[in-house]
C-alpha positions, -999 to 999 in steps of 0.1 A, spaced: -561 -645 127 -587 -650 100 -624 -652 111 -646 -675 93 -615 -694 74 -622 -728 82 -611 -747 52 -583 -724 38 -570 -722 -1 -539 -743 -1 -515 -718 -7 -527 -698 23 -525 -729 41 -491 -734 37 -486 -695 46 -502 -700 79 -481 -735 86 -453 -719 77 -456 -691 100 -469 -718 127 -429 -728 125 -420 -697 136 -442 -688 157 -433 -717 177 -398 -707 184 -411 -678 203 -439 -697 220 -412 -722 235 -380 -705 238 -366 -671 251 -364 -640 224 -355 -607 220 -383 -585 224 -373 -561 194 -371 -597 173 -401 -609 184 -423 -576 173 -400 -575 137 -418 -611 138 -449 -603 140 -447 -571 113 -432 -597 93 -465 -622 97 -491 -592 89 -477 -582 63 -476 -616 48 -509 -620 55 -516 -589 38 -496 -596 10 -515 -627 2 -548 -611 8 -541 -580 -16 -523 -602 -42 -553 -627 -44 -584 -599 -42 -594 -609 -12 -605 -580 15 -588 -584 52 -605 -565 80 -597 -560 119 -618 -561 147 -614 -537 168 -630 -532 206 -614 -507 225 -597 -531 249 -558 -535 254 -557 -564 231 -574 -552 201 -556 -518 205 -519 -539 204 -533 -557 175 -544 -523 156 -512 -506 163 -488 -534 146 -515 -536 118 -508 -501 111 -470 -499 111 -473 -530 88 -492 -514 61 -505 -481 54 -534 -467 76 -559 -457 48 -557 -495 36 -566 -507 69 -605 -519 73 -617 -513 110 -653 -532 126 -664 -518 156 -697 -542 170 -713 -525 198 -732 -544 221 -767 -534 226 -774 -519 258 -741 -536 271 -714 -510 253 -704 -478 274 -711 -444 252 -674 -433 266 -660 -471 249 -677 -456 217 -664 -426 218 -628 -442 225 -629 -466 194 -639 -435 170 -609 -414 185 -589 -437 182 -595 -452 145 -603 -420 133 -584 -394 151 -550 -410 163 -545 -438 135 -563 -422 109 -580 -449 93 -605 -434 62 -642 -431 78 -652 -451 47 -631 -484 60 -643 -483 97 -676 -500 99 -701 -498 133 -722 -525 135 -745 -537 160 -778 -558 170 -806 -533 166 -832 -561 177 -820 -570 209 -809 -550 239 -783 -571 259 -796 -573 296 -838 -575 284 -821 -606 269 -804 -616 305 -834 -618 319 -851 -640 294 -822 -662 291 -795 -660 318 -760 -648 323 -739 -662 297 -709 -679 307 -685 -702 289 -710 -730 286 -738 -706 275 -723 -684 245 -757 -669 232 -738 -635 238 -713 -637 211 -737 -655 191 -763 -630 190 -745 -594 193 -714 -608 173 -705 -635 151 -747 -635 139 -744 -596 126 -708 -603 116 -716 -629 91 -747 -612 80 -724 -585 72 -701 -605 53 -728 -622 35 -739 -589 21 -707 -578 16 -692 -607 1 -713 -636 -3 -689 -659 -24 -663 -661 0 -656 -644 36 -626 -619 40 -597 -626 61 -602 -608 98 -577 -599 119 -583 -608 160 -565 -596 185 -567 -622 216 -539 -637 236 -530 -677 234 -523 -672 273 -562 -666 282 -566 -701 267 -550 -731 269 -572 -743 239 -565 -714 224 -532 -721 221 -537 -758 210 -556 -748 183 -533 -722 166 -504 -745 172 -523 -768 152 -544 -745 127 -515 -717 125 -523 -683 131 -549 -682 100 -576 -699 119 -611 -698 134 -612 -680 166 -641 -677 193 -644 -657 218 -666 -642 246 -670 -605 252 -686 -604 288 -659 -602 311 -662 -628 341 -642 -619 368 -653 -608 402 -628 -580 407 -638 -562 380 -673 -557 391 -664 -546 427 -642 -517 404 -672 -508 384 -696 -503 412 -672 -475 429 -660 -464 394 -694 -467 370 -720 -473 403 -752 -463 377 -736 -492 355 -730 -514 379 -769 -508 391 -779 -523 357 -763 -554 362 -785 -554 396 -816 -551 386 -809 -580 356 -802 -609 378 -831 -597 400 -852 -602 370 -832 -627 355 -860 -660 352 -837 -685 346 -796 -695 337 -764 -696 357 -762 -674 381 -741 -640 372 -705 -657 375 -691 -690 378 -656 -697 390 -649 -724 417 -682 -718 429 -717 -701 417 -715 -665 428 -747 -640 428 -739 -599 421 -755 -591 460 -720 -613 469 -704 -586 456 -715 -562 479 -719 -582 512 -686 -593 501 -662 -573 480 -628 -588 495 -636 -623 486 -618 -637 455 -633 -667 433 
């Protein structure tokens, strides 16, 4: 759940073993949902706890999608809202005005979280797809995307901010997406690093955003027409190219 804690104080160590225990009871066994989300109130505000006794700032990413929103809504029945730090990271070029406008309603408006603890960051030197086309989709093997539009203006920002040690950072991601995932925060606990990719890989999805966003969609076009070299736009069982999608919207990777 922490960002950037690699080698973690002892104390908060043991914390995040400790938790490990319990969290592997409702990993591996059946459990009351009403026990399980007491469970995790219990581990934020733990976290917290330590963070706040200690002096060390805690923060929560925060993206607009279904996971981040879970993860912000448990945050903020755990401990008061106006104590609750809130980073937004737009991708350049690659970050829907209406997804903006969604994360600032709903930090602002519905959980009210203070204006002073939600921070907007982005990558003012690079636009997404003009990097696409220099560089090629990314894909799994290929993470220049999350290096460039988020962990690189991330730790710049905590550098400024705090540059004797990092804050602890709250991520909202699911051990089922991964089964390394899962691995690691059995063996890390959930106070670990975590990595992630933010461009979403999965044909469906596109064949819904060119009947739903088809100006969008037309972007996407136009970068793997110009795209010089790279993977192709998604990789599953086999290479697939964007035109696929429209000679062949039924077919599934």
């Amino acid at each position: 759940m922490g960002w950037f804690t690699i080698n973690l104080p002892k104390n908060l160590f043991s914390l995040s073993k400790k938790l490990t225990n319990l969290m592997v009871k409702y990993l591996t066994a059946g459990y009351d949902y009403h026990d399980a989300l007491k469970f995790s109130l219990t581990m934020i505000r733990k976290i917290y706890d330590y963070a706040n006794n200690n002096g060390k700032p805690i923060y929560l990413m925060f993206s607009g999608g279904k996971d981040s929103l879970v993860l912000l809504d448990l945050v903020c029945s755990a401990v008061p809202a106006r104590n609750v730090k809130v980073i937004f990271i737009e991708v350049t070029g690659n970050t829907h005005d209406k997804n903006i406008q969604y994360v600032y309603r709903i930090v602002l408006n519905h959980y009210k979280v203070p204006m002073k603890n939600f921070i907007h960051l982005l990558n003012r030197k690079y636009d997404f797809f003009e990097r696409v086309t220099k560089w090629g989709w990314p894909h799994i093997r290929r993470l220049w995307c999350m290096n460039v539009f988020k962990r690189y203006i991330i730790a710049k920002f905590f550098k400024n901010s705090y540059p004797n040690e990092p804050p602890l950072v709250f991520v909202g991601t699911k051990i089922s997406d991964s089964p390394l995932r899962k691995k690691r925060l059995l063996v890390n606990g959930p106070i670990c690093l975590l990595r992630n990719c933010p461009f979403i890989m999965n044909r469906q999805y596109y064949t819904r955003l060119k009947i739903l966003y088809p100006s969008w969609f037309k972007k996407i076009l136009v970068a793997e027409k110009l795209v010089k070299k790279g993977a192709p736009f998604l990789i599953g069982k086999k290479k697939i190219y964007l035109k696929e999608l429209i000679l062949n919207p039924k077919d599934k990777t």
